[in-house]
C-alpha positions in Angstrom: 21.5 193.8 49.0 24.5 195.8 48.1 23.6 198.0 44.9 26.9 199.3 42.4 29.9 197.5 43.8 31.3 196.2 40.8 31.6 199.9 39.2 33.0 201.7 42.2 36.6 202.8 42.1 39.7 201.2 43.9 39.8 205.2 45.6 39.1 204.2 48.9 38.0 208.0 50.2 35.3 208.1 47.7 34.6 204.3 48.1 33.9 204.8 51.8 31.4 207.7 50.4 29.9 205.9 47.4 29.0 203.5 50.6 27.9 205.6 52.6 25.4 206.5 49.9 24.8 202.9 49.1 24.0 202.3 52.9 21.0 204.7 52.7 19.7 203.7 49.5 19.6 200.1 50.7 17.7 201.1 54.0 15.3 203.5 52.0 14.5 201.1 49.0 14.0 197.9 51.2 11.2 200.3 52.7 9.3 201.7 49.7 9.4 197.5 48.0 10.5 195.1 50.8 10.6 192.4 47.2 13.8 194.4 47.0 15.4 192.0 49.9 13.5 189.1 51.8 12.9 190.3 55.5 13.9 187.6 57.9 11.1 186.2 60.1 12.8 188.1 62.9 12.4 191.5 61.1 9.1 190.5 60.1 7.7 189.9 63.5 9.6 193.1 64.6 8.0 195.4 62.2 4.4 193.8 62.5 5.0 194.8 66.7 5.9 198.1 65.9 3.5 198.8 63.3 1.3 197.7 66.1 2.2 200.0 68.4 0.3 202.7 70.3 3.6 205.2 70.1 5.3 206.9 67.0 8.4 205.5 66.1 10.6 205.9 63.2 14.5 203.8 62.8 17.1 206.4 61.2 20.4 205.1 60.3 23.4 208.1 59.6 20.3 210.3 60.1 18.4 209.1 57.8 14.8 207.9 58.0 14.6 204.5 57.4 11.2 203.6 58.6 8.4 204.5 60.3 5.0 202.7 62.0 1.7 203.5 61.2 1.1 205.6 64.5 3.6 208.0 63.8 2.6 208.6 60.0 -1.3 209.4 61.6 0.3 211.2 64.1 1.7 213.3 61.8 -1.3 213.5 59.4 0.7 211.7 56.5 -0.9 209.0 54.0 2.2 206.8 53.3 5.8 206.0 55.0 7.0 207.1 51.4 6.1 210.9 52.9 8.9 210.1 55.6 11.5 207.7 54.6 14.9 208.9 53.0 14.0 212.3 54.8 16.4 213.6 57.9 15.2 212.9 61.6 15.4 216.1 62.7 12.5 217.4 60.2 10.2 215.8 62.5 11.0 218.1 64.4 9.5 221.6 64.7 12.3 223.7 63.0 13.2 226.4 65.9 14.3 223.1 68.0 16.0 221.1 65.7 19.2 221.8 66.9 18.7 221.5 70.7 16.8 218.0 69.6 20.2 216.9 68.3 22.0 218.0 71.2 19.4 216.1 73.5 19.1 212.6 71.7 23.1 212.8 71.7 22.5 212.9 75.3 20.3 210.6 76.0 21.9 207.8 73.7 25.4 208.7 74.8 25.5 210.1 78.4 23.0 208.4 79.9 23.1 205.2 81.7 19.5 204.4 81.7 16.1 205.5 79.1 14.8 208.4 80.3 12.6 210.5 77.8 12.5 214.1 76.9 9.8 216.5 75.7 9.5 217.9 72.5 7.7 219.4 69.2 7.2 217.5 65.7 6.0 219.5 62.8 3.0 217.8 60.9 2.1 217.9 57.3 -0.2 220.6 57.9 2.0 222.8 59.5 1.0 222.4 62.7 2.8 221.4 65.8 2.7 218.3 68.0 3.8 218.2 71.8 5.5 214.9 72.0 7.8 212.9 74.4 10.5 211.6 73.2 12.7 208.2 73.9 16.0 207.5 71.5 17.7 203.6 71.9 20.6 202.9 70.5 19.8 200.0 68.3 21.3 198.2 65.4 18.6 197.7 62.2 19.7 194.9 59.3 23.1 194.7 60.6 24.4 198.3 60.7 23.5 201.0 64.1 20.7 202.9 64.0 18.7 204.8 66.4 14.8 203.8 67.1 13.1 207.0 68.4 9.5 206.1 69.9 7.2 209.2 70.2 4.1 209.6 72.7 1.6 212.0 71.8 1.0 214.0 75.0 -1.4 216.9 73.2 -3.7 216.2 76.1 -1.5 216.5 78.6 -0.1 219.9 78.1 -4.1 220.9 76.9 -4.4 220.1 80.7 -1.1 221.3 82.0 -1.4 224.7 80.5 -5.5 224.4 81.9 -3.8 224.0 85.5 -1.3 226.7 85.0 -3.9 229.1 83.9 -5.9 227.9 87.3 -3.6 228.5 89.6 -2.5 232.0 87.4 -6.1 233.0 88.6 -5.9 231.9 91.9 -3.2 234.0 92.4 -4.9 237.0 91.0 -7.4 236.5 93.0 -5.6 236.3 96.2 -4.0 239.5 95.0 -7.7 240.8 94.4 -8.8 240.0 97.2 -6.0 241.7 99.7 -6.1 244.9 97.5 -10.4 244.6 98.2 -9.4 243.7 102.0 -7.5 246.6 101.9 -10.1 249.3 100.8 -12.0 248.1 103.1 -9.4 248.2 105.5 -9.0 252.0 104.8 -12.8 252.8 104.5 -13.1 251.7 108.2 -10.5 253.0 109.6 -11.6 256.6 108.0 -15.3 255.9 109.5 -13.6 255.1 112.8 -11.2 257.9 112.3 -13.8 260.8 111.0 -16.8 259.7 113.3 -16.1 257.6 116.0 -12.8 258.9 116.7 -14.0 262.7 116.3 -17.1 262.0 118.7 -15.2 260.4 121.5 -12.4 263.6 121.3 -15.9 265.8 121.7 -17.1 263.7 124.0 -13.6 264.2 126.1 -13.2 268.1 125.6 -17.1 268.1 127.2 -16.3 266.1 129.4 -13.0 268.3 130.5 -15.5 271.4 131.0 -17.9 269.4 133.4 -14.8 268.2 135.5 -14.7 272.1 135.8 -17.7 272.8 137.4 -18.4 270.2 139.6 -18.1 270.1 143.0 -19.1 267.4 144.5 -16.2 265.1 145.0 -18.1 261.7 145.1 -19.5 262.6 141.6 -16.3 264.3 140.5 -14.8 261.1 141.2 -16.9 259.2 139.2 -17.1 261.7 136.2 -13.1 261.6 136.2 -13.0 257.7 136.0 -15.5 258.1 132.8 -13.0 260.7 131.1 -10.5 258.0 132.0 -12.9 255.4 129.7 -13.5 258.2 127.5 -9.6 258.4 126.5 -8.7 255.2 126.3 -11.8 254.6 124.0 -9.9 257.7 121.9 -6.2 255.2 122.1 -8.2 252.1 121.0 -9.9 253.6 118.4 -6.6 255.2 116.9 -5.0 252.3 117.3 -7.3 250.2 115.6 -7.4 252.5 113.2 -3.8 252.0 112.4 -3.7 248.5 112.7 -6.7 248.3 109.9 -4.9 251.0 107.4 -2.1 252.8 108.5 -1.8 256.1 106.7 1.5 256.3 106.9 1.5 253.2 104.2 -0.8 255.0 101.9 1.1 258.9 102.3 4.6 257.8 103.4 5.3 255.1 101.7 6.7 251.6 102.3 10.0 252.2 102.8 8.7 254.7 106.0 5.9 252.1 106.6 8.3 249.3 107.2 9.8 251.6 110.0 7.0 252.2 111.6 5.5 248.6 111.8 8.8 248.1 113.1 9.2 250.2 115.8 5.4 249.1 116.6 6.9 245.7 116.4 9.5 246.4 119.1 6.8 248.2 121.6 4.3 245.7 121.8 6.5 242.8 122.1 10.0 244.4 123.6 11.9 242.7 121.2 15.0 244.6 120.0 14.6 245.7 115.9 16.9 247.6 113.7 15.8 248.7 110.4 18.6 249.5 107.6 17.0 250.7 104.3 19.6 252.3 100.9 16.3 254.9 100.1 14.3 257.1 101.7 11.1 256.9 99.2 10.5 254.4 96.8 7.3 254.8 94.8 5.8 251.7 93.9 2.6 250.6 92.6 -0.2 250.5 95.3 -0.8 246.7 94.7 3.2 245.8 95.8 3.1 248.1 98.6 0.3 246.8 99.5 1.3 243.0 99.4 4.8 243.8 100.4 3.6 245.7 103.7 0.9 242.8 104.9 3.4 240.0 103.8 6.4 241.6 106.0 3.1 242.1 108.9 2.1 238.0 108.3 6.0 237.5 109.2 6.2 239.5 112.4 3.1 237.9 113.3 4.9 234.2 112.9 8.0 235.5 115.0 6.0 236.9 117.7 3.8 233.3 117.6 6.7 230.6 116.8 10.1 231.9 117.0 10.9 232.8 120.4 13.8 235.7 119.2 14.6 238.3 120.7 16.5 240.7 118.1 14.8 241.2 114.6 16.2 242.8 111.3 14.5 243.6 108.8 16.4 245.2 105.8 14.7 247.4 102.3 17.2 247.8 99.3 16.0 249.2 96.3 17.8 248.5 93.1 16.8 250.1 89.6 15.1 246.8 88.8 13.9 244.8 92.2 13.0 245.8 95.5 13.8 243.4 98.3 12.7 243.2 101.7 14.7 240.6 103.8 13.3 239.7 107.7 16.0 238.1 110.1 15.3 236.8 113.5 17.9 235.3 115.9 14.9 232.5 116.8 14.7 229.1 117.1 14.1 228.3 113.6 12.2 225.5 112.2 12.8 222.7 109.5 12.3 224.2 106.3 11.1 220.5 104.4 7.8 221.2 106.4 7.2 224.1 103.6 7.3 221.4 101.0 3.5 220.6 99.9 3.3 217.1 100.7 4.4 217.9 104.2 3.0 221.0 104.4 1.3 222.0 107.6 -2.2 224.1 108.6 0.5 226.2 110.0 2.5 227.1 107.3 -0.8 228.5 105.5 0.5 232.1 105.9 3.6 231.4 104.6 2.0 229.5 101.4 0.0 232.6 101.4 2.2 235.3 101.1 4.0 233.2 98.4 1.5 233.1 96.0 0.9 236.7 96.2 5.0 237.5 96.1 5.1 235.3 93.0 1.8 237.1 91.5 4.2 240.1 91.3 6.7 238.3 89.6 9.2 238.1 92.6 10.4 235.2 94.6 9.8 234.6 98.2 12.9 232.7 99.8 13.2 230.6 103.5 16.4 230.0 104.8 16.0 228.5 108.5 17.8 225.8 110.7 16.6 224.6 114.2 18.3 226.7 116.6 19.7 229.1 114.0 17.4 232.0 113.4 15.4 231.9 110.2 15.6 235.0 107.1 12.5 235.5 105.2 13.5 237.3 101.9 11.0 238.9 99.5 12.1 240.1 96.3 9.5 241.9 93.6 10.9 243.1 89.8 10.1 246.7 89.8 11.7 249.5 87.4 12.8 252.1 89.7 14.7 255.3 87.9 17.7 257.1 89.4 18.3 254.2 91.9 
């Protein structure tokens, strides 16, 4: 039905407007009183599926609402189509993304080669938002193009999406948790084996030093010699276990110094050649990052000395005002990196996994760059604010 044409002007710039205008009226009236213009049994059948349908979806012509199923209107907690029609697509949507909506529906109806949906937010009657997913098809509605947008309702989904997110945020708080509890504990033992144990067995050798004096038997000086000999390296063991379960050089140094001294460790116990570069000498960070930082870089060492086979070792510190990074490199035989992924993950790669979810509980990224036969660098990178850097 064309409304007006016998009083519009020969102008033909404000003909095509008064058209335009007629265009849109037409759509919007044959929606309020479909009496206005006989559907065809085709148009019948296709608005009694879509009315029928378990999505939203609303037809706009020249963005213009032209109409709407039932879904969407409950969707939306509106009584009648007449609360939609005549209205522009994009105040479906929640205001702040209107204009990125726009951009993405131009996208998907003229970039794209196949449907492929997007996710987004309506705006209700009440004020309230919806999370929706969104498909747009090019389509053409009685006789001129429109656009058909069909709308799922995936509440639900992001209730559970943001439940999982929240999950796994906890998980990694208490893997945090747990290594900063793991490493009071730590640092209580080694004080006990330090204080006591360590303390006794040095008694126990002084003592022992002043009997060695007075003896002179050499059958029992012999034997009270191969004791002191027990005696000391009880005194090693116990320092060294006492450094391997909390060094104090962490905890009064620093990890910037700490790194250097796992390091050099490193290089004794395995004779593999290290070099340590570092752009401070002290950086003071919160206990839980040099805590995390300082068993993360000792999880790493551990995998060289157990996998990599390499024989010269890297490890750089640079300190920025906002980040501290810690990169590892070994000249190894690397590995394939796809193994990391979690459907091919490996009981292996746990510690890796591991010290991932506590680098990103910090907010920083942990990144693997290996190739068979090529070495592999292990970077970890924290936000931290760091003044005068």
């Amino acid at each position: 039905m064309t409304i007006g044409i016998a009083q519009v002007p020969k102008d033909l710039s404000f003909q095509a407007v008064n058209r335009n205008m007629e265009v849109r009226t037409t759509f919007i009236e044959a929606q309020h009183d479909k009496g206005n213009r006989k559907l065809t049994e085709g148009e019948e059948n296709y608005h009694r599926i879509i009315d029928l349908a378990r999505e939203g979806i609303a037809i706009h012509v020249d963005e213009k609402i032209v109409y709407v199923n039932h879904k969407l209107i409950e969707m939306l907690g509106f009584k009648n189509a007449s609360d939609l029609l005549g209205h522009e697509a994009s105040e479906l949507i929640e205001p702040t993304r209107r204009e990125i909506s726009k951009e993405l529906e131009t996208t998907m109806l003229n970039e794209s080669e196949e449907l492929f949906s997007i996710e987004d937010v309506y705006e209700c009657k009440d004020g309230s938002f919806l999370p929706v997913e969104v498909s747009a098809i090019p389509i053409h509605y009685q006789g001129l193009p429109a656009v058909q947008l069909i709308a799922r309702d995936i509440s639900e989904r992001k209730k559970v999406e943001a439940e999982i997110w929240e999950y796994q945020n906890m998980l990694k708080r208490l893997s945090s948790d747990l290594i900063l509890a793991e490493e009071a504990q730590r640092r209580n033992l080694a004080i006990v084996l330090h204080d006591h144990l360590g303390q006794s067995l040095a008694m126990a050798k002084i003592k022992m030093a002043g009997v060695l004096n007075s003896v002179a038997d050499e059958e029992l000086l012999e034997n009270l010699k191969a004791i002191e000999k027990d005696i000391s390296d009880a005194v090693k063991q116990t320092r060294s276990i006492t450094y391997e379960l909390s060094p104090p050089v962490l905890h009064e140094l620093g990890l910037v110094v700490a790194l250097e001294w796992r390091l050099e460790k490193f290089s004794e116990e395995t004779g593999i050649k290290t070099s340590y570069e570092h752009n401070a000498d002290a950086v003071e960070l919160r206990n839980e990052q040099e805590v995390i930082l300082f068993r993360s870089v000792d999880e790493i060492l551990k995998n060289i000395i157990k996998h990599a086979e390499a024989n010269i070792v890297l490890i750089t510190a640079q300190a920025t005002r906002y980040a501290f990074m810690v990169k590892i490199q070994d000249n190894g035989s690397g590995f394939d990196t796809t193994i990391l992924k979690p459907q091919q993950r490996k009981t292996g790669s746990f510690g890796l996994f591991s010290i991932k979810e506590r680098i990103e509980y910090l907010g920083g990224v942990l990144d693997i760059q290996s190739e068979i036969g090529n070495g592999t660098t292990v970077t970890l990178n924290v936000p931290v604010s760091l003044e005068g850097i």
